[in-house]
C-alpha positions as a Markdown table, in Angstrom:
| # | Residue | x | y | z |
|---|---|---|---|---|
| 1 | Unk | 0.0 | 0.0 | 0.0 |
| 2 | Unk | 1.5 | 3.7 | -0.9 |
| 3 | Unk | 1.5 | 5.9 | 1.6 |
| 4 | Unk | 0.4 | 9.5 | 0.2 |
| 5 | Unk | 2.6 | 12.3 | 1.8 |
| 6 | Unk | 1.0 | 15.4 | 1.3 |
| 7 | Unk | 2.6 | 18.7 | -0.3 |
| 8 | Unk | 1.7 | 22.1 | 0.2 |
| 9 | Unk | 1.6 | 24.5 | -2.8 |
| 10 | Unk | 1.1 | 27.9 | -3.1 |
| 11 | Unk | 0.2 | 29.8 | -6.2 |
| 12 | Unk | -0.1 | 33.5 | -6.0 |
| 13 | Unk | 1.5 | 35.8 | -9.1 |
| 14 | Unk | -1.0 | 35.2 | -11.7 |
| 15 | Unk | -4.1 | 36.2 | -9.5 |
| 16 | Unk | -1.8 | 39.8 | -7.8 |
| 17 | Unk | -1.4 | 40.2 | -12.0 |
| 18 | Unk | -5.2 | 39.5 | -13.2 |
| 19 | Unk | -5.7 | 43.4 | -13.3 |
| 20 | Unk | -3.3 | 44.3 | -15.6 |
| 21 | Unk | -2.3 | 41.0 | -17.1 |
| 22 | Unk | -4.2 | 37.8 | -18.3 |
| 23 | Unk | -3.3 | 34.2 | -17.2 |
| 24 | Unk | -0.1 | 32.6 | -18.2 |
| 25 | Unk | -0.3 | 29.4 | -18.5 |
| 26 | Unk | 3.5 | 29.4 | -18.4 |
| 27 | Unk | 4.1 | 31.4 | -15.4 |
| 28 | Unk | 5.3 | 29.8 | -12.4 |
| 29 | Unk | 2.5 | 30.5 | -9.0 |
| 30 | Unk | -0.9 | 30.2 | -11.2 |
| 31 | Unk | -3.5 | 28.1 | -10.2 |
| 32 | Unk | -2.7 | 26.3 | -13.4 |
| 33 | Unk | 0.9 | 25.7 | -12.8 |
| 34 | Unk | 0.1 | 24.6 | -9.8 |
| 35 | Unk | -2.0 | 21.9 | -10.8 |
| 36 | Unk | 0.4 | 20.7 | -13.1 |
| 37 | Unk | 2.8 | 20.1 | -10.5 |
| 38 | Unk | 0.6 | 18.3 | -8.7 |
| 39 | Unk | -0.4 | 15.8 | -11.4 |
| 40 | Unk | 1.2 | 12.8 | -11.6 |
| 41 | Unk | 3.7 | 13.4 | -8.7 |
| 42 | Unk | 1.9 | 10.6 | -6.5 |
| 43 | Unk | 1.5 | 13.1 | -3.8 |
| 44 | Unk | -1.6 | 14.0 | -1.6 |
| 45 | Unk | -1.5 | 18.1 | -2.6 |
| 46 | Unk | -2.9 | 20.9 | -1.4 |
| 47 | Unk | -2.8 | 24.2 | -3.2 |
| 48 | Unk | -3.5 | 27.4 | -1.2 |
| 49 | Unk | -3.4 | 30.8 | -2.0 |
| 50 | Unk | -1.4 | 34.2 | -1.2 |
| 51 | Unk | -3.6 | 36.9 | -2.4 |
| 52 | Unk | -3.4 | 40.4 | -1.4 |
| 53 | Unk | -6.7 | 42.0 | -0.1 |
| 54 | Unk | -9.6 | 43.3 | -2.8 |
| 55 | Unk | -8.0 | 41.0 | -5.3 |
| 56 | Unk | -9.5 | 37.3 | -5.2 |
| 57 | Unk | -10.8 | 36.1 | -8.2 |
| 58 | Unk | -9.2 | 35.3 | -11.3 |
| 59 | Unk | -10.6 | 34.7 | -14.4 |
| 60 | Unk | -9.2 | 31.4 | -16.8 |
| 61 | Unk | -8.2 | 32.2 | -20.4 |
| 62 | Unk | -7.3 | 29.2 | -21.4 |
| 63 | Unk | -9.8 | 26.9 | -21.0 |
| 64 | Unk | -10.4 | 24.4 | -18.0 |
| 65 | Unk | -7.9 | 22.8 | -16.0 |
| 66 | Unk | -7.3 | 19.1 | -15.6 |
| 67 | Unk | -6.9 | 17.1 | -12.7 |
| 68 | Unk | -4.9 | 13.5 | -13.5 |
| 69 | Unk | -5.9 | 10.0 | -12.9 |
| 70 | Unk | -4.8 | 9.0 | -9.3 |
| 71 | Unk | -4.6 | 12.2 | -7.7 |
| 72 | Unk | -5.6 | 13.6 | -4.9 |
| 73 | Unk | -5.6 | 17.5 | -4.8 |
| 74 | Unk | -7.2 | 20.2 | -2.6 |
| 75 | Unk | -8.5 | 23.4 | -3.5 |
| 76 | Unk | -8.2 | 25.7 | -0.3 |
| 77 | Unk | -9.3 | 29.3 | -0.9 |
| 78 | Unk | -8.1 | 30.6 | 2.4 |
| 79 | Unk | -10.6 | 32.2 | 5.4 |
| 80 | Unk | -11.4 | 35.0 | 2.8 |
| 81 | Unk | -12.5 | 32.5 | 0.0 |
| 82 | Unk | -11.8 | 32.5 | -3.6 |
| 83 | Unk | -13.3 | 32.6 | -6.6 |
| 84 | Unk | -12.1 | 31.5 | -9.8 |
| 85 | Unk | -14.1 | 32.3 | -13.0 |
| 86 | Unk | -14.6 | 30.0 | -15.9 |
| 87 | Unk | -15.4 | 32.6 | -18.1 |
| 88 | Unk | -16.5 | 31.0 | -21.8 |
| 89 | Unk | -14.9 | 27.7 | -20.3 |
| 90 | Unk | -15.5 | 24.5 | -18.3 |
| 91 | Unk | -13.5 | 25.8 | -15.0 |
| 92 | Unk | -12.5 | 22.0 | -13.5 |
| 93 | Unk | -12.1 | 18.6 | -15.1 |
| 94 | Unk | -11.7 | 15.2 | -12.8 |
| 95 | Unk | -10.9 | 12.6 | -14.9 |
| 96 | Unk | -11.8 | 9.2 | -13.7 |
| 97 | Unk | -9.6 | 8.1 | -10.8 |
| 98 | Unk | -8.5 | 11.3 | -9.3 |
| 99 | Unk | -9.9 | 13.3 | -6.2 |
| 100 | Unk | -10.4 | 17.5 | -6.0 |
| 101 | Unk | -11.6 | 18.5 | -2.9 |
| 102 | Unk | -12.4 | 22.2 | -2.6 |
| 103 | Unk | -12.4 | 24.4 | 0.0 |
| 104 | Unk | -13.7 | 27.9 | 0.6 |
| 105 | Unk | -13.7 | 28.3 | -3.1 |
| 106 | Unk | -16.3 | 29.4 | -5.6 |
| 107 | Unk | -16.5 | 28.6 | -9.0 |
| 108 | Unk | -18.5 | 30.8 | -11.5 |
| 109 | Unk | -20.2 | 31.2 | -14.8 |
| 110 | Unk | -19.4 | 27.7 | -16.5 |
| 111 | Unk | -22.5 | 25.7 | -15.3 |
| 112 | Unk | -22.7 | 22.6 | -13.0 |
| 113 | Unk | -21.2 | 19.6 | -12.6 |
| 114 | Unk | -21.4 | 18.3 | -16.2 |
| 115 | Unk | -22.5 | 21.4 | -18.0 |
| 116 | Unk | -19.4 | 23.5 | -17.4 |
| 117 | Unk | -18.2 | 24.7 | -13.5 |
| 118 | Unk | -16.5 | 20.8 | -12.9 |
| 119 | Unk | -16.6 | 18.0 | -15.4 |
| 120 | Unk | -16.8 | 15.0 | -14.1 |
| 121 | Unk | -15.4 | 12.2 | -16.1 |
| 122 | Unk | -17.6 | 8.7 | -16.0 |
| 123 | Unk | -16.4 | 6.7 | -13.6 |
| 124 | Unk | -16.0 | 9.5 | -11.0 |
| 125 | Unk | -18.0 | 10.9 | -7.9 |
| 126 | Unk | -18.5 | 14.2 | -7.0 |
| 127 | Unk | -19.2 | 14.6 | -3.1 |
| 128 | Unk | -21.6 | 17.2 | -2.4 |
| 129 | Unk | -22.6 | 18.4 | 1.0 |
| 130 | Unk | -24.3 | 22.3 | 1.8 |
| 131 | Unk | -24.0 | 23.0 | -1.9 |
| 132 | Unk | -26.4 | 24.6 | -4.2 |
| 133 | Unk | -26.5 | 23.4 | -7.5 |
| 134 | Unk | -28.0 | 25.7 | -10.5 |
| 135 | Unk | -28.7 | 27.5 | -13.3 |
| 136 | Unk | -26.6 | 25.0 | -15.8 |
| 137 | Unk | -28.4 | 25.0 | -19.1 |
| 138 | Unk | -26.9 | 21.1 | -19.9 |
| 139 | Unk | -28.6 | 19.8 | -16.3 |
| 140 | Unk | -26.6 | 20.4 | -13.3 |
| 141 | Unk | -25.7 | 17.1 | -12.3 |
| 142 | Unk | -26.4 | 14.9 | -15.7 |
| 143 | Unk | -24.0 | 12.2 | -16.5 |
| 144 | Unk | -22.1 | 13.0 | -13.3 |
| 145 | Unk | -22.3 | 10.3 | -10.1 |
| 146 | Unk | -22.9 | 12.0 | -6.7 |
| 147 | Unk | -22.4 | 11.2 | -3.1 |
| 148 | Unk | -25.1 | 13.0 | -1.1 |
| 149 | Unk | -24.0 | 13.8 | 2.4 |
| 150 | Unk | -26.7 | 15.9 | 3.0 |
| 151 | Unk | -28.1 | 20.2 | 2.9 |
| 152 | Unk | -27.6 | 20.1 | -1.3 |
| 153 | Unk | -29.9 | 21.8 | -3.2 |
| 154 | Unk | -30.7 | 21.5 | -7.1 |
| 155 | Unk | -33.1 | 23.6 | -9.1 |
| 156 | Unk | -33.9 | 20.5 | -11.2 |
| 157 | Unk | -34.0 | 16.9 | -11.1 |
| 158 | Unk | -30.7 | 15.3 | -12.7 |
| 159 | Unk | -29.3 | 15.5 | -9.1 |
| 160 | Unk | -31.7 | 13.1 | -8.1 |
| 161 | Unk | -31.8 | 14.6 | -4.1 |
| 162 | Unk | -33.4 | 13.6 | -1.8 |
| 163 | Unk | -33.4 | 13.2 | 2.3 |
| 164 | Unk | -32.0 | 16.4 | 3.6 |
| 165 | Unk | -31.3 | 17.7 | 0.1 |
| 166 | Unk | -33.8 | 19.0 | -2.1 |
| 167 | Unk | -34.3 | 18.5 | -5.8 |
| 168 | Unk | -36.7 | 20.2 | -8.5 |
| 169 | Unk | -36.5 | 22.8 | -5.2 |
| 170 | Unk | -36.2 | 27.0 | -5.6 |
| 171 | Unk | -32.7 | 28.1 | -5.5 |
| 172 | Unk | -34.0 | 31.6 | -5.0 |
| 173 | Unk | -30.6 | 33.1 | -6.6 |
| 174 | Unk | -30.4 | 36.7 | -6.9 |
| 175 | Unk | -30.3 | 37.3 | -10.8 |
| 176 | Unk | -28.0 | 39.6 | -10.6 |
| 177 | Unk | -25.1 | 37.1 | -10.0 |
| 178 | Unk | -21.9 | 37.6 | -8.3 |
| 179 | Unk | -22.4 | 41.0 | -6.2 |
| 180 | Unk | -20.1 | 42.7 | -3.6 |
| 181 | Unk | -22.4 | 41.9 | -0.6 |
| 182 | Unk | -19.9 | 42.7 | 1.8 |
| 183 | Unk | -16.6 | 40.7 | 2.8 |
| 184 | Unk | -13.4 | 40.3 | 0.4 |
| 185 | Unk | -15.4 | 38.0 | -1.9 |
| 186 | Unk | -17.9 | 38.9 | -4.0 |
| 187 | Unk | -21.1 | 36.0 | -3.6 |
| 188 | Unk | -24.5 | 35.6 | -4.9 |
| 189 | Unk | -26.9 | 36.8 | -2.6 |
| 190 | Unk | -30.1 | 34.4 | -1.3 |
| 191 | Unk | -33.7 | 36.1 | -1.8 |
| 192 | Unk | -36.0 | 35.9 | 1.1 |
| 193 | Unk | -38.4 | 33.0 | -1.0 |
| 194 | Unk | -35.1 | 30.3 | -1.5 |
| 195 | Unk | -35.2 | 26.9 | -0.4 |
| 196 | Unk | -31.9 | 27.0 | 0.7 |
| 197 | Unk | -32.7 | 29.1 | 4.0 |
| 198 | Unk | -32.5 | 27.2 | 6.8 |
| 199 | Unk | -31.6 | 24.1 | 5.0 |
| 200 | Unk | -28.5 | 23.0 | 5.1 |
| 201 | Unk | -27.1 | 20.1 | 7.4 |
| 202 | Unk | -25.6 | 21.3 | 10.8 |
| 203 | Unk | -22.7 | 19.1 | 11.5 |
| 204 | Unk | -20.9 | 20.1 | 7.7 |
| 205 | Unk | -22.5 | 23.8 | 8.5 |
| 206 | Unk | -18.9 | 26.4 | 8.8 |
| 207 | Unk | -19.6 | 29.1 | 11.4 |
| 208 | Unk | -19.4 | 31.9 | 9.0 |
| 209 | Unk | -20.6 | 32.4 | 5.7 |
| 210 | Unk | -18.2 | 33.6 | 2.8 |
| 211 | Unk | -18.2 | 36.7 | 4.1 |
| 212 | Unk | -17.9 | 36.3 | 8.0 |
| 213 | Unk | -21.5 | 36.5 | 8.4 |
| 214 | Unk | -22.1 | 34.6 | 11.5 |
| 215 | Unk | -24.5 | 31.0 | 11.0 |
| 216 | Unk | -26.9 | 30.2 | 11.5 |
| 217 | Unk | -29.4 | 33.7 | 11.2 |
| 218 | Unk | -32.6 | 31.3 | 11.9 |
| 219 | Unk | -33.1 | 27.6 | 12.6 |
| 220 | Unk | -30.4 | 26.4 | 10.9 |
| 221 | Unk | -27.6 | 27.4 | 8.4 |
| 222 | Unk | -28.5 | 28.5 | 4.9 |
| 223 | Unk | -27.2 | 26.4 | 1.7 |
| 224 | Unk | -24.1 | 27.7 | 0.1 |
| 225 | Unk | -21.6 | 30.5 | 0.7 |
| 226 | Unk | -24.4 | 33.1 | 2.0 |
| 227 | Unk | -26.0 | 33.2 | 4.6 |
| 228 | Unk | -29.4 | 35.2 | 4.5 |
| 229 | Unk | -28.9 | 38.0 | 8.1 |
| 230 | Unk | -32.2 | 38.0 | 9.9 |
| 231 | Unk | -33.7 | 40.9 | 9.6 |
| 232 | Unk | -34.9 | 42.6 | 12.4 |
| 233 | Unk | -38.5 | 43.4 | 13.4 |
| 234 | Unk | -39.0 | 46.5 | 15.8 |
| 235 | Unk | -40.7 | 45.3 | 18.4 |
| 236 | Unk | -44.5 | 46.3 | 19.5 |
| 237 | Unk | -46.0 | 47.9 | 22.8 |
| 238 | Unk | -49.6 | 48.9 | 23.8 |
| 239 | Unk | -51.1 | 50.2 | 26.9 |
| 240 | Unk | -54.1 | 48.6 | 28.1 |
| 241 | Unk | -56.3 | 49.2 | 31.4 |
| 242 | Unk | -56.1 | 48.2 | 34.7 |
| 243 | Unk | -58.1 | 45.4 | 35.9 |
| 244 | Unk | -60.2 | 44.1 | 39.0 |
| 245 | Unk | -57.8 | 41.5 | 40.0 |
| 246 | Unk | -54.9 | 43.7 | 39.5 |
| 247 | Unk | -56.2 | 47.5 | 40.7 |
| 248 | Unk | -55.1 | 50.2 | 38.2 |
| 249 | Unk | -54.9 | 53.0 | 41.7 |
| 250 | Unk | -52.1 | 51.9 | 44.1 |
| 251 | Unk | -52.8 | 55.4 | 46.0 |
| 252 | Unk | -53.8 | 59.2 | 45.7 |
| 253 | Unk | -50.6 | 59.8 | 43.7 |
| 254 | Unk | -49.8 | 56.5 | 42.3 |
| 255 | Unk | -51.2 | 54.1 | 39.5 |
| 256 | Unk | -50.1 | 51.3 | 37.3 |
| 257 | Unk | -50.9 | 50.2 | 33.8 |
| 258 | Unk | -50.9 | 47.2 | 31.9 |
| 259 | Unk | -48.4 | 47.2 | 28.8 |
| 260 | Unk | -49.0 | 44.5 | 26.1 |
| 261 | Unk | -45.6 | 43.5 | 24.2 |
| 262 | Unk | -44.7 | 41.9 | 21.2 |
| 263 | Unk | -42.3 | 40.5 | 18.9 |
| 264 | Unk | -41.9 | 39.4 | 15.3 |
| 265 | Unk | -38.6 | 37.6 | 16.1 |
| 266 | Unk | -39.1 | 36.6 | 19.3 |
| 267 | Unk | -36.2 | 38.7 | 20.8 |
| 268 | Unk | -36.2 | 39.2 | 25.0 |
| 269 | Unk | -37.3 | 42.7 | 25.5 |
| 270 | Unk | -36.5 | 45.5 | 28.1 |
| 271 | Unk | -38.0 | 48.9 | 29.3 |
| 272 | Unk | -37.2 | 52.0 | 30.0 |
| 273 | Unk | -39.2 | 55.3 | 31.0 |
| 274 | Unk | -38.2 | 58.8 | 30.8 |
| 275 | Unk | -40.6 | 61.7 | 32.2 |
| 276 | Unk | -41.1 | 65.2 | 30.4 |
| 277 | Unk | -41.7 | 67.1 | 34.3 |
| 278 | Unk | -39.7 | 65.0 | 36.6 |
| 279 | Unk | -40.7 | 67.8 | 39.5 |
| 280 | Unk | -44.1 | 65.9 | 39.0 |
| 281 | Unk | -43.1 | 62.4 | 37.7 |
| 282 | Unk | -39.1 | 61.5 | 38.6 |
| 283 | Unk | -38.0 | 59.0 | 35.7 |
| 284 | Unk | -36.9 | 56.5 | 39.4 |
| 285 | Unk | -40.8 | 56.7 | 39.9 |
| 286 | Unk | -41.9 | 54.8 | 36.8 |
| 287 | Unk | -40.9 | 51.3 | 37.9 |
| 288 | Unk | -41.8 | 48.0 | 35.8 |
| 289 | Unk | -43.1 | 44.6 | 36.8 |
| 290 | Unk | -44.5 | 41.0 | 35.2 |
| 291 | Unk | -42.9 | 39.3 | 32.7 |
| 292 | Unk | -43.1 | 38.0 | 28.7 |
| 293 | Unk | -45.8 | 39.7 | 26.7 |
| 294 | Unk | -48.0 | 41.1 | 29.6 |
| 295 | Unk | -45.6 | 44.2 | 31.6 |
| 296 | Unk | -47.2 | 46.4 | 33.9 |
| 297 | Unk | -45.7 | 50.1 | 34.7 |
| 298 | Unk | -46.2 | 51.5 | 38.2 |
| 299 | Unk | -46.1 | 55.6 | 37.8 |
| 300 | Unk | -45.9 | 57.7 | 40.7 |
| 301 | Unk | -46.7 | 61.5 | 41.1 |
| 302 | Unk | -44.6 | 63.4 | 43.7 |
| 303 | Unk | -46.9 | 63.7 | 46.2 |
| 304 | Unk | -48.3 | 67.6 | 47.3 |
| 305 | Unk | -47.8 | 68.4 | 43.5 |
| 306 | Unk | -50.1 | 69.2 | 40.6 |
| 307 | Unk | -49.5 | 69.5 | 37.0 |
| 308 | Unk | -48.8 | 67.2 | 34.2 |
| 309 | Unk | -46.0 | 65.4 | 32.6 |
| 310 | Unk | -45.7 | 63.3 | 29.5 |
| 311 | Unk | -44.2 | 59.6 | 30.3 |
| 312 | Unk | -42.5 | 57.7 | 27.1 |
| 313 | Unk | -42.2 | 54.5 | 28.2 |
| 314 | Unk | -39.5 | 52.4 | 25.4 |
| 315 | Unk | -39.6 | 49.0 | 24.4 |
| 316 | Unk | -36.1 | 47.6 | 23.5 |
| 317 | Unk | -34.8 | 44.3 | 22.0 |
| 318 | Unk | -31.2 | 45.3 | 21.9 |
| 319 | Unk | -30.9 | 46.3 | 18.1 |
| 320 | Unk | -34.5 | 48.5 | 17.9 |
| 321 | Unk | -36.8 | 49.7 | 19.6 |
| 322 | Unk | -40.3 | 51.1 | 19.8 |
| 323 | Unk | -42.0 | 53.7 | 22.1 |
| 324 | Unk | -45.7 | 54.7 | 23.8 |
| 325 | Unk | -46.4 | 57.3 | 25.7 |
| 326 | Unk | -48.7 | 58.4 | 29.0 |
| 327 | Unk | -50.2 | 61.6 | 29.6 |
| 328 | Unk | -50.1 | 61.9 | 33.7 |
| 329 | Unk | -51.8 | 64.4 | 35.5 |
| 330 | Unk | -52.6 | 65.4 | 38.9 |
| 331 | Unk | -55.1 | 67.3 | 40.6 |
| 332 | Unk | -55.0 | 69.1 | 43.9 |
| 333 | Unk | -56.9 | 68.7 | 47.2 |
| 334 | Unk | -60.4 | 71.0 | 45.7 |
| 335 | Unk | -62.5 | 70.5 | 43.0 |
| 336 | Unk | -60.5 | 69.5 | 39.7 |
| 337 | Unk | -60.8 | 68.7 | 36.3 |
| 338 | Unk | -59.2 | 66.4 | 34.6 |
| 339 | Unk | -59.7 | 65.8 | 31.1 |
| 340 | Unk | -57.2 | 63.2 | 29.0 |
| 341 | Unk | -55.5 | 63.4 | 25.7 |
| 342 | Unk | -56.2 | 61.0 | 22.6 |
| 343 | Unk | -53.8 | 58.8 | 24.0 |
| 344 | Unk | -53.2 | 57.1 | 27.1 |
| 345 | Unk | -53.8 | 58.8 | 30.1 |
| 346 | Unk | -53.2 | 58.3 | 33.8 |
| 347 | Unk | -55.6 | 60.8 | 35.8 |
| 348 | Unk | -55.2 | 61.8 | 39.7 |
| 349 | Unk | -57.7 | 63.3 | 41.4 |
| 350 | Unk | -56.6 | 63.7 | 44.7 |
| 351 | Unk | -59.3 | 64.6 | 47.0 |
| 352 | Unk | -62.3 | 66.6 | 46.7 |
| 353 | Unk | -65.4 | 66.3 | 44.1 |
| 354 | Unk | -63.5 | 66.0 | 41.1 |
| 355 | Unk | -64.5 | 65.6 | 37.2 |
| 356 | Unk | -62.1 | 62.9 | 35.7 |
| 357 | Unk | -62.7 | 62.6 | 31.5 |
| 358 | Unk | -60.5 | 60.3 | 29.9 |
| 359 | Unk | -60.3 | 61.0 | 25.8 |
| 360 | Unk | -59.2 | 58.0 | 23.4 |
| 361 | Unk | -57.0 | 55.2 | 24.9 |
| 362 | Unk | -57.7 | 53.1 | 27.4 |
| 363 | Unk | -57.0 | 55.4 | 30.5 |
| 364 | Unk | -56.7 | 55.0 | 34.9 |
| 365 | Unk | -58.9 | 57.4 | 36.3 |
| 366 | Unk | -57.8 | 57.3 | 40.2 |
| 367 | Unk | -60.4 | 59.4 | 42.4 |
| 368 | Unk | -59.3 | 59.3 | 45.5 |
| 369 | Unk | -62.0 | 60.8 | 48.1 |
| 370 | Unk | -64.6 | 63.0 | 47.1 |
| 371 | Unk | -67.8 | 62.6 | 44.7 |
| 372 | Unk | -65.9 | 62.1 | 41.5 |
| 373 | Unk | -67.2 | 61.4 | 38.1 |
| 374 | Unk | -65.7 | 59.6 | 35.4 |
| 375 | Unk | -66.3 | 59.6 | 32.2 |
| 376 | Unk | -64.8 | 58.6 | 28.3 |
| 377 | Unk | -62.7 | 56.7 | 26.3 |
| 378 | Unk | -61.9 | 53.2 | 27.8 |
| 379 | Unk | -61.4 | 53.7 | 31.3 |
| 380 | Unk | -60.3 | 52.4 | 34.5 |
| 381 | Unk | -62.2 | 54.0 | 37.2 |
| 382 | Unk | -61.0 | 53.4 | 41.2 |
């Protein structure tokens, strides 16, 4: 039995020349080049890459390269990735025998398997795993064998998927192809609608995307080099009445609300309160209770004082955040009248006979001692 000892070999000139100068196929440090030293040498290989930054794709002029019988090579484009272009060409060719393994490495615009980015010669197996196969006019996978381990994706049905991986399945591509969508690479972005979100198999899933986009963004890691970011939802808040079991009027100067939260992606959510008069409301007298979507807010006047003070109370889930507001205001000792705004209103009478009107929102109308009378909008009344 031979023992493979694996070499390590680095090509780098032809890709820091690719703006100015067009692959030699000559040149020593080309992908090419490389490749030919690696075939036939009986050596496990793997070829790397020294790129500078901004600079990593390349673009083949002279057709595809070809990897010998009995070889066993591997692509590795580096933490950064790399692309290599096929252009008008086939980019790889495996002849029957020999083994390619690629890493961090994209190859675009020369089909599939068969129909132009690798060729696969009968007799060979492509390995597949997290890989999203599509858009080859010839049939992405015909006349080509494949080992399934799992998260692939084909937009047709020469792939034959199935399991984990999904044939005849939308690849939900954006059709504007190879984009700068952040990172040193440029990728192909996934629309909202693909198949491929979510889908791919955990235990082959990289923790970054092509980019450095971190995975998973949802329930599992996305299919291919980009990972789709979650996208945010500001979260919801709505003030609501008191109730019987829980009184709305905690005192002459003091009353709590009910706050209904919400949110789209499920994030844990905080509160904060600030006060537009903090001689009548101190923002350390709005204090928050309860828990998951049902919060209360205990507001406190200082007591003696009269006036009125506007209370935003903020709903946070670390990245945005949404806001509601309470009109507060407080009567004296004699005979007041209080009447609410359109919104939310928390109304003290103190004592005395006084005339409490709450407007649009559901309101706390706290009394106190006296004949009072309540009245409109959607109101608690102790």
């Amino acid at each position: 039995m031979r023992t493979l000892k694996e070499r390590r070999l680095t090509c780098a000139c032809a890709f820091i020349r690719h703006a100015l100068d067009p692959e030699d196929d000559s040149s020593s440090g080309t992908l090419r080049a490389a490749v030919s030293a690696s075939n036939g040498n009986g050596e496990a290989d793997t070829i790397t890459f020294d790129l500078p930054e901004g600079n990593r794709t390349t673009t083949l002029t002279s057709g595809q390269i070809d990897f010998s019988a009995s070889e066993q090579t591997t692509i590795d484009g580096g933490a950064a990735g790399v692309t290599v272009n096929g252009g008008a060409s086939r980019v790889l060719q495996v002849v029957s025998g020999a083994r390619l393994d690629l890493k961090n490495l994209t190859v675009a615009n020369g089909g599939g398997i068969y129909g132009g980015g690798i060729h696969n010669n009968p007799g060979g197996t492509a390995t597949l795993r997290n890989t999203i196969v599509a858009n080859s006019p010839g049939g992405n996978c015909s006349g080509s064998s494949i080992t399934d381990e799992g998260g692939n994706l084909d937009d047709g049905s020469s792939c034959r998927f199935s399991g984990t991986s999904q044939s005849n399945a939308q690849d939900g591509l954006a059709p504007d192809g190879l984009q700068d969508n952040g990172g040193t690479t440029k990728t192909i972005a996934l629309l909202p609608e693909s198949d491929a979100i979510d889908a791919g198999v955990e235990a082959n899933c990289p923790q970054t995307d092509q980019r450095g986009v971190g995975r998973p963004q949802g329930a599992g890691c996305d299919i291919g080099a980009f990972e789709l970011e979650k996208q945010n939802a500001a979260p919801k808040i709505t003030v609501v009445a008191g109730s019987g079991s829980q009184s709305a009027c905690l005192s002459n100067s003091s009353g709590r609300i009910t706050l209904e939260l919400s949110d789209a992606n499920d994030d844990p959510l905080t509160l904060s309160a600030t006060s537009s008069n903090t001689r009548l409301v101190p923002n350390s007298n709005v204090s928050f209770g309860g828990s998951g979507d049902t919060r209360t807010a205990a507001i406190s006047t200082v007591s003696g004082r009269t006036g009125s003070s506007t209370v935003t109370i903020t709903a946070s889930d670390g990245q945005s955040s949404t806001t509601t507001t309470v009109t507060v205001k407080a009567g004296g000792n004699g005979r007041d009248t209080l009447t609410g705004t359109s919104g939310a209103d928390l109304l003290f009478g103190q004592n005395g006979d006084d005339t409490l009107s709450g407007l649009g929102e559901d309101d706390v109308l706290c009394g106190a001692n006296g004949n009072d009378q309540p009245g409109g909008g959607s109101d608690s009344f102790d």
